[in-house]
N, C-alpha and C positions, 0 to 999 in steps of 0.2 A: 657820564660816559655813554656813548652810546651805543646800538647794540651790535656786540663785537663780529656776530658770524653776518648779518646782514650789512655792517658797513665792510667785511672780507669782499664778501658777492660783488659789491656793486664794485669797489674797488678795481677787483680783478678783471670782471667783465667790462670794465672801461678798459683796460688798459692791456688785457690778455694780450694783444698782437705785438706790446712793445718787449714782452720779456721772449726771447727765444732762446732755449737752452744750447749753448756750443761748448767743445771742449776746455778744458782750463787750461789746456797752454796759449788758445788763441787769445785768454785774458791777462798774459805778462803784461803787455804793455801797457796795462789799463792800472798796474799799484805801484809805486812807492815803495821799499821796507825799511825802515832802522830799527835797527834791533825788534822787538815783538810790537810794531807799531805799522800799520801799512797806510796808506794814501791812495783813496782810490777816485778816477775823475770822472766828472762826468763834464758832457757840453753840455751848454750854457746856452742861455734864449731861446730854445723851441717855441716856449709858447709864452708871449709878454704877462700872458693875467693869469698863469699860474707859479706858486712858490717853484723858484730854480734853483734846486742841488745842484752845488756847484763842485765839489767834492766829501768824499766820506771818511774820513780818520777813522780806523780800526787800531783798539791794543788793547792788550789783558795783560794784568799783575800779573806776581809770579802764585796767588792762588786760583788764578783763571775766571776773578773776574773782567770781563769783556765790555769792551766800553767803546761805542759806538759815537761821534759826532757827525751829526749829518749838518754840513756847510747850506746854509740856503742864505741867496745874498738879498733875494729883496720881500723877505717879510721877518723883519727887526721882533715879529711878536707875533707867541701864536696864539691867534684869535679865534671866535668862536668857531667858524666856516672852517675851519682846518684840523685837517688831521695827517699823521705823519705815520705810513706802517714800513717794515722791513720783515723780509720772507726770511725764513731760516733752513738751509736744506743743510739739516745736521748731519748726516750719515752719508753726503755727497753722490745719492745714489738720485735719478731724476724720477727711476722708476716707479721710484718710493715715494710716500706723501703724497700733498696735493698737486695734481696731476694737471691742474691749470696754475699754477702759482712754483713751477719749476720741482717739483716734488719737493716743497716744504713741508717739515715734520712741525712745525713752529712759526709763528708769528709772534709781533711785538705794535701791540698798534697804541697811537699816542695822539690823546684828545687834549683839546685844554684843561690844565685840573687833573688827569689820572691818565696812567699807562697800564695797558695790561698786558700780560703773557700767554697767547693763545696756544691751544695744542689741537692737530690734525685728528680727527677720529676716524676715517675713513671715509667722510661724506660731505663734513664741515670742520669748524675751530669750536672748539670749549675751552674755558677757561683753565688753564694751565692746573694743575692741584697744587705745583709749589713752586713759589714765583716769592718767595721771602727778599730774595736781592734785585729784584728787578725795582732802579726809579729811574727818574727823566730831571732833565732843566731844561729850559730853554732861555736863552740871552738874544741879544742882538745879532748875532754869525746863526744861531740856528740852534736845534735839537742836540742835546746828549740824552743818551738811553743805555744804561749798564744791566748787563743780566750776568748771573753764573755758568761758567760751560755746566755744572754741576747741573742745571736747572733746565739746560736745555739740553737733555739728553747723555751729561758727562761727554760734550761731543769732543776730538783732537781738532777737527778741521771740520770749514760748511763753506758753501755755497752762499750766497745771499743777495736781494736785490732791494732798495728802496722804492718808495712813491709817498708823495707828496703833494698833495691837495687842497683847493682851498674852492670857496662857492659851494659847499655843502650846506643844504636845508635837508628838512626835516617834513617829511610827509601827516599828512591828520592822523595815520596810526603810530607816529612817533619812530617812523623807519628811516634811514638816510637818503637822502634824494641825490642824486649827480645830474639832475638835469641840465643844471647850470654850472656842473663842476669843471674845475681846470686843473690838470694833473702832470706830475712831472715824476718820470722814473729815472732811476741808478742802478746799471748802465742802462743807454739807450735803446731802441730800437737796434735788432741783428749785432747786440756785443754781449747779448749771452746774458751770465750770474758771472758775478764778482767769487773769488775765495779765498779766504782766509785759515791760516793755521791759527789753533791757539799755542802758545808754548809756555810754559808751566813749569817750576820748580819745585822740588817735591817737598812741601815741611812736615814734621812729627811734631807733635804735639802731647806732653805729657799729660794725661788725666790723674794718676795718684802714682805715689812713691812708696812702698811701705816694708818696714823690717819686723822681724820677730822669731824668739821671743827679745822680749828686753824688760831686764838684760841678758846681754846672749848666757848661756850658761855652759860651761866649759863641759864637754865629753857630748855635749847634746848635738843636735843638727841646728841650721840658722840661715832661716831663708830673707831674701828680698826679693820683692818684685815692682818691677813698673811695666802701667797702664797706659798704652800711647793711641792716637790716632794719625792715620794718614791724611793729606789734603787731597789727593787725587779721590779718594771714595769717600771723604766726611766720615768715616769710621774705624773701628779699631785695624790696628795693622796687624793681617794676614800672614804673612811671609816675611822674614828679616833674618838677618843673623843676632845673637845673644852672645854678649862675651860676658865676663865674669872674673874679679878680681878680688881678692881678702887675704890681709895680712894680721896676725894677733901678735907680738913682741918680738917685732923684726921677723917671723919668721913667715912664709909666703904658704898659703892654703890654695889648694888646686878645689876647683867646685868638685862636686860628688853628682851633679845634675844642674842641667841648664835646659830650659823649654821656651817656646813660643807659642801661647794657644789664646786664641776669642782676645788679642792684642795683648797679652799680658805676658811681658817677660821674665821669667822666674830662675835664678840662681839661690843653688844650696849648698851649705858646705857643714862638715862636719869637725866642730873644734876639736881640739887634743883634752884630752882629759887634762893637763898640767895649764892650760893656757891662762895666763894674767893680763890684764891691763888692757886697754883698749882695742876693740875687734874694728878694723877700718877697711872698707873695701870700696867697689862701686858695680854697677848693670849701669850697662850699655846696648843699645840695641840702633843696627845698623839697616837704615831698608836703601836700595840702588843708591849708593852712595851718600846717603842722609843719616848721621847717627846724633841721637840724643843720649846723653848719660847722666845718672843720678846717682851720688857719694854715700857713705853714711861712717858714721865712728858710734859705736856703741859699747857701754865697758863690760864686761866680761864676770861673771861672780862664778 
């Protein structure tokens, strides 16, 4: 790979005057949408001897990962001389980030062989600290590159622009050279950044399920609790609602307590001193409209 914040520089300083930041409504007419999928185009031909994005395919799953294909119709393979980057302006503010690269908080740049995930420090790009879902392909249409909104920032929405390179050599201290480079941005010259929403559906994920004691013991107390995580924060769920249901020999137990705390939902109820035969209930735990729930029958002594 080569080196990421010195192939940013020369990248950007070739090509600074094609990116000019404009508002996002002057970019409707520039995507596509079906469903959480957008189409974004660019012209075609500028320049014969450089790779030409032809358009950009944007979509994210419903856990937000983001998956980029950038169309380029006349290099079937990418070869040594090429590299392929895209800006990220996660937070859609221009203020913000890099201040030649459309206030990008984020880069993604793609060499033959490895892709990386760069982050903005306030001077240059460092290597992203967690870039776990970030890879690439490349076929004959061109680049895909998937990263997590999780990873770039937890972002809803960005900004973003491609370039597309190819004629890259390598200087004697092993730096990128664009002397000879040929480069092609998405969108063009005076059409601004591109922006994308991500949209995301919310899943719970259970981590454990657990009852006790067992067996339940009649007159005593008898908790369950489950352990969940949200997909929007990769971690335990914060906020939800707790319902709670238990019956012991047809007859219906109202909990005694029900919690929400560091993602673990906990219902309790207190059996009847005469209670026989098997105790069956279930927890449920509901976050903006996503409930998981977990059952249990346990017998009663």
């Amino acid at each position: 790979m080569r080196p990421g914040s010195a192939l940013m520089l020369g990248a950007v300083l070739m090509l600074a005057a094609l990116v000019v930041a404009m508002p996002t409504s002057a970019l409707a007419k520039s995507a596509t949408a079906k469903g959480n999928s957008q189409t974004f185009t660019d012209s075609i031909g500028e320049d014969p001897e450089a790779p030409d994005i032809t358009t950009i395919v944007v979509s994210n799953n419903d856990a937000g990962l983001v998956t980029f294909k950038i169309n380029i119709s006349n290099r079937p393979a990418l070869t040594a001389d090429m590299s392929v980057l895209v800006f990220l302006d996660t937070d859609q503010q221009s203020a913000t980030g890099d201040p030649q690269s459309a206030g990008a908080e984020y880069a993604i740049e793609l060499d033959p062989g490895s892709v990386t995930l760069l982050k903005w420090n306030g001077t240059g790009y460092d290597s992203a600290p967690s870039q776990s879902s970030v890879t690439f392909g490349y076929d004959s249409t061109g680049a895909t590159i998937r990263a997590s909104a999780a990873e770039l920032g937890n972002t809803k929405a960005f900004n973003f622009f491609a370039l597309a390179f190819s004629g890259i050599t390598t200087d004697a201290m092993g730096n990128p050279d664009f002397s000879n480079a040929h480069g092609d941005s998405a969108p063009d010259s005076g059409h601004g950044v591109f922006s994308y929403q991500v949209l995301t559906k919310l899943t719970l994920s259970v981590k454990a399920f657990t009852t006790g004691p067992k067996p339940a013991k009649a007159g005593k107390k008898f908790v369950a609790s489950l352990a969940a995580n949200e997909s929007d924060t990769s971690g335990p769920v914060q906020a939800g609602t707790v319902a709670c249901s238990a019956a012991v020999g047809g007859k219906h137990l109202s909990a005694t307590a029900h919690r929400l705390a560091n993602g673990v939902a906990t219902c309790s109820w207190l059996l009847p001193r005469n209670a026989k035969g098997t105790l069956r209930g279930s927890v449920s735990l509901t976050v903006k409209r996503t409930t998981v729930v977990r059952t249990f029958a346990v017998k009663v002594t």
